[in-house]
N, C-alpha and C positions, 0 to 999 in steps of 0.2 A: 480567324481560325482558333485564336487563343481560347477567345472570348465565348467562342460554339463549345471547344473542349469543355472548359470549366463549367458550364452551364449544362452540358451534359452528365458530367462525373456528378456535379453537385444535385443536381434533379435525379437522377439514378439512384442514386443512395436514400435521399430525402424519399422518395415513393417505398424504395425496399422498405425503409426505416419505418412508415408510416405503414405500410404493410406488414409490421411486428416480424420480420424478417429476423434473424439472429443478427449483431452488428457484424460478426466477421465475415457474412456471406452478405450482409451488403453492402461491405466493403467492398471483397473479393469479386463480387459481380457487377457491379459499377464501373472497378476498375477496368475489369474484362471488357466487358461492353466497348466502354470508351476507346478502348485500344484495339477491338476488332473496325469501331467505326472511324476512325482516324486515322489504323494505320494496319489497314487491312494487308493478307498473307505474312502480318510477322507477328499475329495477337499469340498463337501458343509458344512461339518461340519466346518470346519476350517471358509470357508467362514463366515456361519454365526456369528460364533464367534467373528471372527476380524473385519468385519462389525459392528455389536452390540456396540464391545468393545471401539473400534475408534470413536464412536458416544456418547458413556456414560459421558459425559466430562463438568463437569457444568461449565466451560469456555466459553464452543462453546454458552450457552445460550446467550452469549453477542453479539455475530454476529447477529441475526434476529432483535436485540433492536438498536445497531448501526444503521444498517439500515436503521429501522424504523426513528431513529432521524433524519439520515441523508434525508431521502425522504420527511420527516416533516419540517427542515428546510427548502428547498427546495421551498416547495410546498408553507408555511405561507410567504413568500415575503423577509424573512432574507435574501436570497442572492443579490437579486434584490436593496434591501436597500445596502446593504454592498459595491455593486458596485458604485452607487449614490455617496455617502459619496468619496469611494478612486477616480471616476472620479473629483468631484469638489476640491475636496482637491491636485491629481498631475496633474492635464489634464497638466499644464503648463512643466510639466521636459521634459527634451527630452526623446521622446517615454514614456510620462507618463502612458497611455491608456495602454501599454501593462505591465508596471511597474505594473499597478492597476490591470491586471490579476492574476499575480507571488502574491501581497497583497491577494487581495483576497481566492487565492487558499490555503494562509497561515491559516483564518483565520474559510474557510469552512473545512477545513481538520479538524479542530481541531471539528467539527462537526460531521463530517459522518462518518471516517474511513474509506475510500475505494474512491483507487482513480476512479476507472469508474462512481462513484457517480459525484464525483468533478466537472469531465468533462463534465458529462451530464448537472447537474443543471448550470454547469457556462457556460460552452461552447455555450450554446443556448440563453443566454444574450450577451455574448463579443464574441463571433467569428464574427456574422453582426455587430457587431457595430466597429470595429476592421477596418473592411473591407471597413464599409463606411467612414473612417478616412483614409484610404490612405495608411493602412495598407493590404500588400497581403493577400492573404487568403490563399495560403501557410503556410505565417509564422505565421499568426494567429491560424490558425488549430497544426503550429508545436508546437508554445508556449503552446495551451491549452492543448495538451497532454502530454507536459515536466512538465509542473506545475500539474496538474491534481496526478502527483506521489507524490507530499507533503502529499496524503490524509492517503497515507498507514505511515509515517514515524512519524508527527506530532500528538501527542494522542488526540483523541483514537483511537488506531490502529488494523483494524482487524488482519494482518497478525503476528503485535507481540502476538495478544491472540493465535495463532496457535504455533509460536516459544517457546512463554511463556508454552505453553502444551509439546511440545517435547523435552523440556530441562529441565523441572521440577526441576528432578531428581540430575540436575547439575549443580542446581543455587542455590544461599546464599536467592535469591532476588524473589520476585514475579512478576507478568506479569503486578502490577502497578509501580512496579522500574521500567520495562522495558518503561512503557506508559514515563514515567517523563523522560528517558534514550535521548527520540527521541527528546527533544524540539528543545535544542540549534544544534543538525547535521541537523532538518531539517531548522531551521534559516539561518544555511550555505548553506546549498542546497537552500533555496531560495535569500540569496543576491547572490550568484553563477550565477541565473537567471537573476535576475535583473541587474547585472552586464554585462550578454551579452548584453540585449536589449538594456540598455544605449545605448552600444556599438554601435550594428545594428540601433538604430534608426535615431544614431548620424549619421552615415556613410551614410544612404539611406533617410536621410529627414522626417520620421517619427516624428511627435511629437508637431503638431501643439494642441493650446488649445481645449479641449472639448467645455468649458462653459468658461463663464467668471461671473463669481457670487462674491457678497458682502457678507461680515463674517455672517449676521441675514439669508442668506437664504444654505451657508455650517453649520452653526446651526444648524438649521432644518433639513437638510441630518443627522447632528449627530446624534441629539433628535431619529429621526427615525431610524436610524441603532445602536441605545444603546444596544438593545437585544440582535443581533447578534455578537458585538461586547464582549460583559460579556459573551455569553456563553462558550468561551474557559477559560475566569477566573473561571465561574462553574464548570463548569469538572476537573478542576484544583486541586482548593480549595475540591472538594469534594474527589481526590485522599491523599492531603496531610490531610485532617482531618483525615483521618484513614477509609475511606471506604474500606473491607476486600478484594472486590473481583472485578474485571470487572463487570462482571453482573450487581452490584450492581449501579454502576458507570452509565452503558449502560440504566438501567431504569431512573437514574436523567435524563439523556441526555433527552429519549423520553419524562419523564413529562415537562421538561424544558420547548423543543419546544414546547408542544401542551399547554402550558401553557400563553407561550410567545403571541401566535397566538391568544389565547381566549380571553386575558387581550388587548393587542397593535393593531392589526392588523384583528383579525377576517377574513381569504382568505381560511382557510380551514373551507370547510362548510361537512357535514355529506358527502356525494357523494367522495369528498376528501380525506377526513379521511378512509371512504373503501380502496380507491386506495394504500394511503399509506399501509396500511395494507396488501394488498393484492399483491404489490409490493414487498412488503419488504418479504413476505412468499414467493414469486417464486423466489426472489434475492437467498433468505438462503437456498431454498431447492436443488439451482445449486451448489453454494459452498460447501454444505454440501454432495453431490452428491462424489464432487474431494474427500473431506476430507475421506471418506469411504476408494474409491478408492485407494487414493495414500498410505493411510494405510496399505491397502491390499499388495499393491507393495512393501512397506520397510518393512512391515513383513516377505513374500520369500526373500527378500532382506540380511537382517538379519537371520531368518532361516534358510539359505541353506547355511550362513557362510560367504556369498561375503561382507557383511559392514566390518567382522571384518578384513579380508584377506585385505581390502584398508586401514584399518586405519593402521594397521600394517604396509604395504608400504608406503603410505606417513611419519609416524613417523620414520621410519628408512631413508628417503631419506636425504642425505649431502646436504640441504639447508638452507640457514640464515635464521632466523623467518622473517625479516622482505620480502625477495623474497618469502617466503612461503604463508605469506598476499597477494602480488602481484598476485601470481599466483591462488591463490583462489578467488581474487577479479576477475582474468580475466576466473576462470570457471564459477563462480556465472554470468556475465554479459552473456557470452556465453549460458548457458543455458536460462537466462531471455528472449534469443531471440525465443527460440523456446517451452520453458513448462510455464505454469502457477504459480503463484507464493507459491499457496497454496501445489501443488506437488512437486516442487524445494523443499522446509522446509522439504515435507516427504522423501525424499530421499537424501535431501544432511547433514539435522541437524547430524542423526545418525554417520556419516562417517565424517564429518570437524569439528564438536563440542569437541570429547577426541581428535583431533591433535592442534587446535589450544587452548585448555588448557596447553597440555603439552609445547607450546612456551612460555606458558606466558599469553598470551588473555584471559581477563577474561568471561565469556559467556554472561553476560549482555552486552559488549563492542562488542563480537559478532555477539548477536542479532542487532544491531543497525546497524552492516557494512553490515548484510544480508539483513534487511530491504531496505537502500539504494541504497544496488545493484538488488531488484527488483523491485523498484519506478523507477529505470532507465529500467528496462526490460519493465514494462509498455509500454513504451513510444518507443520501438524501434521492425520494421519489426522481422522476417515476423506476428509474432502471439502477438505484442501490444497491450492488450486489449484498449486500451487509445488511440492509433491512430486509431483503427475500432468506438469509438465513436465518437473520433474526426472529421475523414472521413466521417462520417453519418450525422452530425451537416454541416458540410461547402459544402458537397456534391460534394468532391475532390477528386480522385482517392487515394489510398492507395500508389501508387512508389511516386506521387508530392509532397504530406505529410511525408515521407519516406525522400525523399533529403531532406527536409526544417528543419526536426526532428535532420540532424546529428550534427549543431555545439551546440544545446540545451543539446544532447546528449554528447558530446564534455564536456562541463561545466559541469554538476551533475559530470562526472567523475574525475573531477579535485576536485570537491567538497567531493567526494567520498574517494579520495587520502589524502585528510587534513583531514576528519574525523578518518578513518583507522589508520594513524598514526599519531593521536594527542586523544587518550583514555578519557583525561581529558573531552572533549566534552560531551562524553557518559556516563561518571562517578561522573560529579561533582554533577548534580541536585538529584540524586539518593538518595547520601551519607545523603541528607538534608530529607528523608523519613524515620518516624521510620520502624524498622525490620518487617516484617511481615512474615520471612521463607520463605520455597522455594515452599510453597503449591500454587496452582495457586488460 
């Protein structure tokens, strides 16, 4: 009966999915299915149960507030400054312009939480201007999709309040150890970056100066991008004071921006302030759409027996912990190319979270390898969220962005490789947070 389940859940999906289906409706109907055919007269009850239940989660409140911060940055000119400041200050390195993407996308991440945010607000600044430097718009478009995944790793991070939710149960730590966990692996994952471009700029000629400016008018770029600049010490500071929860954290963020914009800059006027709003409500209600979904899915998942029947197998399989990391990094990647990041968590945390405890792995140290394996998913064919914005911004075919994306992609993996098996990354900044339990 197991064994019929699983083969049904997993064949239901795989057809949706093949049938270019949206993933969260072929999740959500897989699941259904499964659970009308297995365990017929209680498929809507269930339904609306584990619907309901997978939404009850005062966590997920922080997703609609990131958001929001992130499309209010955005919108009040902080990105726009930010870029100003890193073009005057590297135009001169070799390939600076594209150095000052990889910067910058360090520094809005620590804003929005979500790399398709990232892509959007910055990609629509630096991809033309990339371009008319002499830079391809291949790699322009590739870069901003590879950087664009700093947004999910560097806090505040939607994807860890999802992880931070499915592991609750099996963390010492809360979902702001997890935020503080990401700083210094995504610092790596970004000199990773900038260490290709060096490279490529060095090699094709890339990197002649932007501007040629005197220290009174990179001043002035400073003065003006001060805002955006502190608001990752904001968000920071306001984790290590003892802020209890995301949520709480997510609302600094929004007051921050709309505060920043009223006081400095004034560019979001009423008409604006809707939009962000109104944006940020269709963003959270697609995410929260999956979040139902993929719930639904590791629920049959889990109920019909198939989580535990894997975990079992992989814990008894004659492998070294550290091939075992390998091999999970190389399914984690593998999936990132074809599911969303949000259902990757629901269906793979259950099943790789009790195996890679038992090696040793602590699950904050987990959270972190899983984050970065799907900041690189982002960013890679066929279903990239990050290269379809990308794509859209440069108005480049999806295969040219695709070849241009793989040595970018290349790199996070090597970066991905040092973080995995070097813990202390992911463990040091943590230990420096008081306790807060494993409540999210």
């Amino acid at each position: 009966m197991q064994a019929a389940a699983g083969a049904v859940l997993l064949g239901l999906f795989a057809v949706l999915a093949l049938l270019e289906v949206p993933i969260a409706f072929s999740l959500g109907l897989s699941a259904l299915l499964t659970i009308l055919i297995f365990m017929p007269g209680q498929g809507l009850d269930i339904l609306a149960s584990q619907v309901r239940g997978s939404l009850l989660h005062e966590p997920l409140m922080a997703i609609p507030l990131f958001i929001a911060a992130g499309l209010a940055f955005s919108k009040s000119g902080v990105a726009s400054r930010l870029v100003r400041l890193a073009r005057l200050a590297m135009g001169g390195l070799p390939g600076g312009l594209a150095i000052v993407v990889v910067v910058v996308s360090v520094f809005f991440a620590a804003m929005s939480g979500s790399g398709p945010a990232a892509v959007a607000a910055l990609g629509a600044l630096l991809i033309p201007v990339l371009a008319e430097n002499n830079y391809s718009r291949e790699f322009a478009s590739a870069l901003m999709a590879a950087s664009g995944g700093l947004g999910i790793i560097i806090p505040p991070s939607i994807a860890m309040v999802i992880y931070g939710l499915l592991a609750a149960d099996q963390m010492q730590e809360g979902i702001l150890h997890l935020f503080v966990a990401g700083v210094l692996p995504g610092l790596v994952v970004g000199a990773a970056l900038i260490g290709y471009v060096a490279w490529a700029s060095w090699r094709r000629g890339y990197g002649t100066r932007v501007e040629r400016v005197g220290g009174r008018e990179l001043a002035r770029a400073f003065v003006a991008a001060l805002p955006g600049l502190i608001a990752p010490v904001v968000i920071l500071v306001c984790i290590y004071r003892g802020l209890s929860s995301p949520t709480r954290v997510a609302a600094v963020a929004v007051v921050y921006a709309l505060v920043v914009d009223l006081i400095f800059y004034r560019d979001v006027g009423l008409k604006d302030l809707w939009e962000v709003f109104r944006e940020s409500a269709v963003i959270s209600s697609q995410v929260l759409v999956i979040v139902a979904s993929a719930s639904l899915f590791a629920w049959v998942l889990d109920d019909r027996g198939i989580t535990t029947s894997v975990v079992v197998w992989l814990s008894r399989a004659p492998v070294a912990p550290w091939l075992m990391l390998l091999l999970i990094n190389a399914m984690l990647l593998a999936a990132g190319c074809f599911i969303d990041a949000i259902s990757i968590y629901y269906i793979f945390v259950p099943i790789l979270l009790p195996v890679v405890k038992q090696i040793g792995v602590s699950p904050l140290h987990f959270g972190v390898i899983m984050v970065v394996n799907l900041a690189i998913g982002q960013a890679t064919p066929p279903v990239g969220v990050n290269l379809f914005v990308a794509c859209g911004i440069s108005k480049l075919s999806l295969e040219r962005v695709s070849r241009a994306v793989v040595p970018f992609v290349l790199a996070e993996i090597a970066a991905l490789l040092v973080i995995t098996y070097c813990p202390f990354l992911s463990e040091a900044l943590p230990r420096l947070l008081p306790s807060v339990g494993g409540a999210p």
